[in-house]
N, C-alpha and C positions, 0 to 999 in steps of 0.2 A: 266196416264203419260207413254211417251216411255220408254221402256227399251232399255238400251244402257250400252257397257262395251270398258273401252279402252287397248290397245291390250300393255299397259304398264304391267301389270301382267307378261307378257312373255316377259318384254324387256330384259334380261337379252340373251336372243335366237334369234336364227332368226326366224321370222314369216313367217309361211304354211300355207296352206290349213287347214291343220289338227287339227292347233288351232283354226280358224276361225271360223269351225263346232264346236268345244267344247263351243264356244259362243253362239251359237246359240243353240245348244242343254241346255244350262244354261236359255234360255227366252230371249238374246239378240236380238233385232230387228233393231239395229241401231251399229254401230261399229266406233271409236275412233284411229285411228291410229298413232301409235307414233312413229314420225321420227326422229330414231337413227340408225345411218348406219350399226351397227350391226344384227341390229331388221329388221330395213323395209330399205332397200337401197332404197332411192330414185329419186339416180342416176343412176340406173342399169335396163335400157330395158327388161332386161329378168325379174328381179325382181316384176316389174309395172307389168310387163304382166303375171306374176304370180297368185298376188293380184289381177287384176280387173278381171282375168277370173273367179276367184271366186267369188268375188263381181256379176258379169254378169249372173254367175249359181244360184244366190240364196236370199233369198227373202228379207236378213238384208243390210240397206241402210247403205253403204259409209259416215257416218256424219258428222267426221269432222278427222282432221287431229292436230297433235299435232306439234308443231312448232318446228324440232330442236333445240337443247341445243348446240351441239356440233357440230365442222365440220368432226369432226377424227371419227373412227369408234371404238375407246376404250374408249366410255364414259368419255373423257377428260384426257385422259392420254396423250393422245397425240396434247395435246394442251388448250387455254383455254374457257372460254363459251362464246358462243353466244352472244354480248350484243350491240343491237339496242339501247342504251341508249350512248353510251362510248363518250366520250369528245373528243376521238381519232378519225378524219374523216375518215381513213385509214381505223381503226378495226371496225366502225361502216359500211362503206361498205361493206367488207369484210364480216360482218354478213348478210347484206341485199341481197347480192349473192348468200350466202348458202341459206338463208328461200327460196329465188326464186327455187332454183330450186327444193326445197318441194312442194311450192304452180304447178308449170309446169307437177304434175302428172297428175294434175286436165285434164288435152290434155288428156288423154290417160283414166282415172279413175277419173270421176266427184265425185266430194266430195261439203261440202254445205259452211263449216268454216273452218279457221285456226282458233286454240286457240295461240297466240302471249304470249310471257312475254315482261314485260317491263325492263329491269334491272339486276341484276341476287339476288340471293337471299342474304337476311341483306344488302342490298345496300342502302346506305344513300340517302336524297336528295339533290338536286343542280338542281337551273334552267337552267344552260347549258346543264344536264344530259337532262334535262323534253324537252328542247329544240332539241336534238337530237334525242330523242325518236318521236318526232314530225312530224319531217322531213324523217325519214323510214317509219311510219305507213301511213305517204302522199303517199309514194312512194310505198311500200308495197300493198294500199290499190291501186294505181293508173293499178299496174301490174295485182294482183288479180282480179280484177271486171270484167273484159272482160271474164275469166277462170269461170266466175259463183261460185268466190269466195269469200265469206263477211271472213273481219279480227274480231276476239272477244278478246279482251284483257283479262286478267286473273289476279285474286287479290291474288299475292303471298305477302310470307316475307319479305317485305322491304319498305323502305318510299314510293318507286315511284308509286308503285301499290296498295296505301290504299285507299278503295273505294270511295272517299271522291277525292283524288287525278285524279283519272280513272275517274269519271265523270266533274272533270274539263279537264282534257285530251280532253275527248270529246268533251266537250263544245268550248271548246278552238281551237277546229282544226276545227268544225263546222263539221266533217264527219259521219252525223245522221246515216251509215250504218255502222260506226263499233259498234260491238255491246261489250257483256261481257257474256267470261264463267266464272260463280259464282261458285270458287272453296270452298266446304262447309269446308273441313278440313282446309285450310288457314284462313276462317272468325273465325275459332273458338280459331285459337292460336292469331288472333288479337284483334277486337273490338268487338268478338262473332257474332256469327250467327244473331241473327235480327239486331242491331246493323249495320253492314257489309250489310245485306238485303236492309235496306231501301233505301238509296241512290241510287243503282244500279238497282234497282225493276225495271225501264221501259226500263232497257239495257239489263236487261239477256234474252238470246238464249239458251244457253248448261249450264251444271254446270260440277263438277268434285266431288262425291261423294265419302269420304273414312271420316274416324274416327280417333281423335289419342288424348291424354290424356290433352292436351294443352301448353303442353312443345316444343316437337317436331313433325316434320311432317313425322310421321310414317306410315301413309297410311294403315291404319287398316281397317281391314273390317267394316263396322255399326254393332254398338254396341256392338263393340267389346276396343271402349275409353269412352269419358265423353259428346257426342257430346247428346245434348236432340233434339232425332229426331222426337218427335210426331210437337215435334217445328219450326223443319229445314222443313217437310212435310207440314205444314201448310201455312208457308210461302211462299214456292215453287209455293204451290199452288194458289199464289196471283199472281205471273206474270202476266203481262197481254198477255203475248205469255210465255205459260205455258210449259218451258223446260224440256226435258228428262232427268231420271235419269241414267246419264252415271257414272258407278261403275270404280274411278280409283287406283285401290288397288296395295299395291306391291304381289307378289307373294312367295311360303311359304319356305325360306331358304333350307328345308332340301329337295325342288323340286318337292314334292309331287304332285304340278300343273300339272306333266303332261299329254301329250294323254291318256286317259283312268284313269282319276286321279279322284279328288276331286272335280274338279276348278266346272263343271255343277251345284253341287249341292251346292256349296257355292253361286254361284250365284242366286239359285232360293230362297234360303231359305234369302239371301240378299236381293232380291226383296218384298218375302214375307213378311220381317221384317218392311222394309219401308211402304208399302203399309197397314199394318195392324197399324201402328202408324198413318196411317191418321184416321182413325174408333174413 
């Protein structure tokens, strides 16, 4: 399976060069980028062309891109989330203008997916909600696809996005090219991991691998919570377009992550760990 890591570990910073190489030097062969205007501005010319000249120099593929939460660049301080879902036509434009112009890197820096949320997180349901979410991922997917961009929805914490739901999404909108990244730490504080698996099996592309005890979504490294990954690896490995394992963990409070840090070696003995639970 690919190895892949998403550059959320570092969102807390802005993203260089220099972390980029520390992915790669971890086994990364694929890269996940998370668009937080603090992190990766993806409105800033100079910034793009920071990232893709890196991308351009080196051999780990651009794979997908992480769909802004926020439009402010203080992780929501300065304002509230993102939500393609909202009942408000106003605030759900408004969201659907910021993801544009994440998706418009793709001009400058090909990438393969968005990962989309649907809602924002413990978000109840309501079919005006499902119905709004409908009508952005039409649009959403309508802007994308020319950019050489497929949308993958993701199975977070709340009604909207429970796999069961996400595949009637799809079925419902009839848009066989949105796909789903299979976030494993969210399957596992829901309906568990195979569970969560089944239904989604012939939609997943990417996944989002971290671990957390099943309480909260703490983004822990593997097996580093209660997640049984000889199980989550097995499964995986049913897809019938068999996803990369994209590593999306937080990063270690006391910073330790940095350049010339820990982060390579956490990530390879992370690969190691997965890869040896399929045996």
């Amino acid at each position: 399976m690919l190895k892949a890591m998403s550059t959320y570990v570092h969102v807390r910073e802005r993203l260089h060069p220099g972390l980029l190489d520390n992915f790669v030097r971890g086994g990364a062969q694929a890269i996940e980028v998370f668009a937080a205007k603090a992190h990766f501005d993806y409105t800033s010319p100079q910034h793009i062309r920071e990232i893709g000249s890196w991308f351009h120099g080196n051999s780990a593929i651009f794979h997908s891109m992480h769909s802004p939460m926020y439009a402010d660049a203080e992780w929501g301080r300065g304002g509230p989330a993102l939500n393609i879902a909202s009942r408000d036509r106003k605030t759900g434009i408004e969201a659907m203008d910021e993801i544009k112009r994440a998706v418009e890197v793709a001009e400058k820096v090909p990438f393969k997916f968005l990962v989309q949320h649907i809602g924002v997180g413990g978000e109840e349901f309501d079919e005006h909600k499902f119905d709004a979410a409908m009508t952005s991922i039409e649009h959403l997917r309508a802007f994308a696809k020319p950019l050489g961009v497929r949308i993958l929805l993701e199975n977070i914490p709340n009604e909207l996005s429970t796999p069961a739901r996400l595949v009637d999404f799809i079925n419902v909108t009839r848009l066989q090219d949105v796909g789903v990244c299979f976030d494993v730490g969210h399957a596992h504080m829901g309906e568990g991991v195979a569970a969560s698996f089944a239904p989604l099996k012939p939609y997943i592309r990417s996944t989002h691998v971290h671990d957390n005890g099943g309480d909260q979504d703490a983004h822990l490294w593997p097996g580093n919570g209660k997640i049984d990954w000889k199980e989550a690896m097995d499964l995986l490995r049913q897809a019938p377009q068999i996803p990369p394992l994209l590593l999306e963990v937080n990063g270690d409070p006391d910073g330790s992550l940095e350049i010339g840090g820990k982060l390579p070696q956490l990530m390879q003995e992370a690969y190691r760990k997965l890869e040896a639970s399929q045996d």
